[in-house]
Structures are given as structure tokens and as C-alpha cells.
PLY file of the C-alpha trace (Angstrom):
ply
format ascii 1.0
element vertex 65
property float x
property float y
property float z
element edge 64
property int vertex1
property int vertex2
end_header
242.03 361.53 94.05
243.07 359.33 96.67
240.48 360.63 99.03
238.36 359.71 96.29
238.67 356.01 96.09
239.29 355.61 99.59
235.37 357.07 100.26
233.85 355.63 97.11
234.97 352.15 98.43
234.02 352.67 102.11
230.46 353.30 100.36
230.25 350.56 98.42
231.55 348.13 101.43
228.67 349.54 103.39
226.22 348.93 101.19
227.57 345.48 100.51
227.21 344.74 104.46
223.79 346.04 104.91
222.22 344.29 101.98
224.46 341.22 103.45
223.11 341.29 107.15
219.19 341.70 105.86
217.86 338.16 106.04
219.51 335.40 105.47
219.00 331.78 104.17
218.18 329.18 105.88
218.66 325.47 105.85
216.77 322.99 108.02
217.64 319.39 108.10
215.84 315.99 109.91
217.31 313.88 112.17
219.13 312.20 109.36
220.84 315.51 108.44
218.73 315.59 105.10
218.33 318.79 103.68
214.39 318.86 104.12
213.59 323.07 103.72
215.29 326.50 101.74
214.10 329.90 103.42
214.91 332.69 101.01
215.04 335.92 102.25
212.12 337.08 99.67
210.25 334.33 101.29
210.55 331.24 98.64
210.26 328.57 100.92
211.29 325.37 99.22
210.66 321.52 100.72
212.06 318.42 99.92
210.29 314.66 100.95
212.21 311.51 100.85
211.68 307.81 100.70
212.39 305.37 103.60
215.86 304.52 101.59
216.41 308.27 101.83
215.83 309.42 97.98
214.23 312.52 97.57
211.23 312.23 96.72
209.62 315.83 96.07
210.84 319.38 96.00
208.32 321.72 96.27
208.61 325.35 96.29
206.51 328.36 98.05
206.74 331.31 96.74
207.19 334.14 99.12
204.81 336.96 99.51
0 1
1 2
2 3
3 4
4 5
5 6
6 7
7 8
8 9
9 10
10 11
11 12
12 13
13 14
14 15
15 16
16 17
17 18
18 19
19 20
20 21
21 22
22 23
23 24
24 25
25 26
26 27
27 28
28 29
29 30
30 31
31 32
32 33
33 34
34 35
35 36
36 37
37 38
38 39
39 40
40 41
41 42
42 43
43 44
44 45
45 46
46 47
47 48
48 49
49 50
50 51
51 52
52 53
53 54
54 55
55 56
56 57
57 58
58 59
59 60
60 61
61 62
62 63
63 64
């Protein structure tokens, strides 16, 4: 039984890692360290716009392929 467990959970942490290490998120910012774009890993790309008094303005969202 112990055998067991001990494989069933070595599975299901490799599964866990290779879904984790496929693509990942990622963040861009401007020079003002402003979040200005969202890549998902599906390929939603989502932008944000701000003002000159840095409010965001827009968000707009891509959606992946």
C-alpha cells in the first residue's frame, strides 16, 4: 500500500511540473513600471493605456488563437 501512494504521488507531481513549465505568463511594464501587457499561455494577450497622470486608461484584451 505504501508503494502505492508513494508512486501515485510521484505521478501526480510530474504531471503538476510539466503542465507548470509549459508557457508561462508574462508581464511587461514601461519605463514607469506600469503594468502595460498580460501574455497568457493560450495566447490572450491583454493591454492596458494610461493617461499622462498615469490612470489607466484602457484594457483591452486579444484573444489567443
Amino acid at each position: 500500500m505504501k508503494k502505492i501512494c508513494i508512486t501515485a504521488l510521484t505521478l501526480c507531481c510530474l504531471a503538476l511540473a510539466s503542465t507548470a513549465s509549459a508557457t508561462p505568463t508574462t508581464y511587461k511594464y514601461d519605463a514607469l513600471g506600469r503594468l502595460t501587457e498580460v501574455d497568457y499561455p493560450d495566447g490572450t494577450i491583454v493591454s492596458y493605456t494610461y493617461d499622462a497622470a498615469g490612470n489607466r486608461t484602457s484594457t483591452t484584451r486579444h484573444a489567443g488563437p
